[in-house]
C-alpha positions in Angstrom: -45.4 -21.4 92.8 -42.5 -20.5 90.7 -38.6 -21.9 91.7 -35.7 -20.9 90.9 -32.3 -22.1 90.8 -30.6 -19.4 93.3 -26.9 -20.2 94.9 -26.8 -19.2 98.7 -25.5 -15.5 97.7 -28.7 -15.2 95.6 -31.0 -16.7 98.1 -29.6 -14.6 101.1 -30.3 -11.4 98.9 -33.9 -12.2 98.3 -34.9 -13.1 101.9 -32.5 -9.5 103.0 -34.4 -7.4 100.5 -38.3 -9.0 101.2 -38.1 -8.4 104.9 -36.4 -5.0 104.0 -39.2 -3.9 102.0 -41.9 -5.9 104.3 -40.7 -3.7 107.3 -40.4 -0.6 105.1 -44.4 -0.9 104.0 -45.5 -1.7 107.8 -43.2 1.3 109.1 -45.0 3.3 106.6 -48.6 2.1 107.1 -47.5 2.8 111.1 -46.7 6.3 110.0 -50.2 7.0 108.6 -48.1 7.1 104.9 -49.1 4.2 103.6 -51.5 1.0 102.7 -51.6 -1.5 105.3 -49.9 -5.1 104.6 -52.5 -7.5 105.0 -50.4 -11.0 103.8 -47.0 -10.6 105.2 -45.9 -13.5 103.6 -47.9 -13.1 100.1 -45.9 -9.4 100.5 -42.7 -10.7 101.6 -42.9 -13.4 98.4 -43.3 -10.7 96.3 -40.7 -8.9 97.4 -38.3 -11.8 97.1 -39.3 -12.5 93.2 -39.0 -9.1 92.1 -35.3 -9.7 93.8 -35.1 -13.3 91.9 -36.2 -12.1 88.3 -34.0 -9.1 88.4 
């Protein structure tokens, strides 16, 4: 598992923008537009080291 040395500002915008995007791809999959999420967390992690390495 990677780390990385975020301060709190950086650390609250990765958690924000993983559960962002892990409740736009379930609304989505809910709407019949999408792929279903079948690791929340693996898809939430993701999410929040995409944030991280931007």
């Amino acid at each position: 598992m990677a780390t990385f040395d975020l301060d709190a500002i950086q650390q609250n915008d990765a958690i924000t923008y993983g559960l962002e995007s892990s409740v736009k791809a379930l609304r989505r999959y809910h709407r019949g537009e999408g792929e279903p999420v079948y690791n929340l967390y693996a898809y939430t992690n993701a999410a929040d080291f995409r944030t991280a390495m931007a």
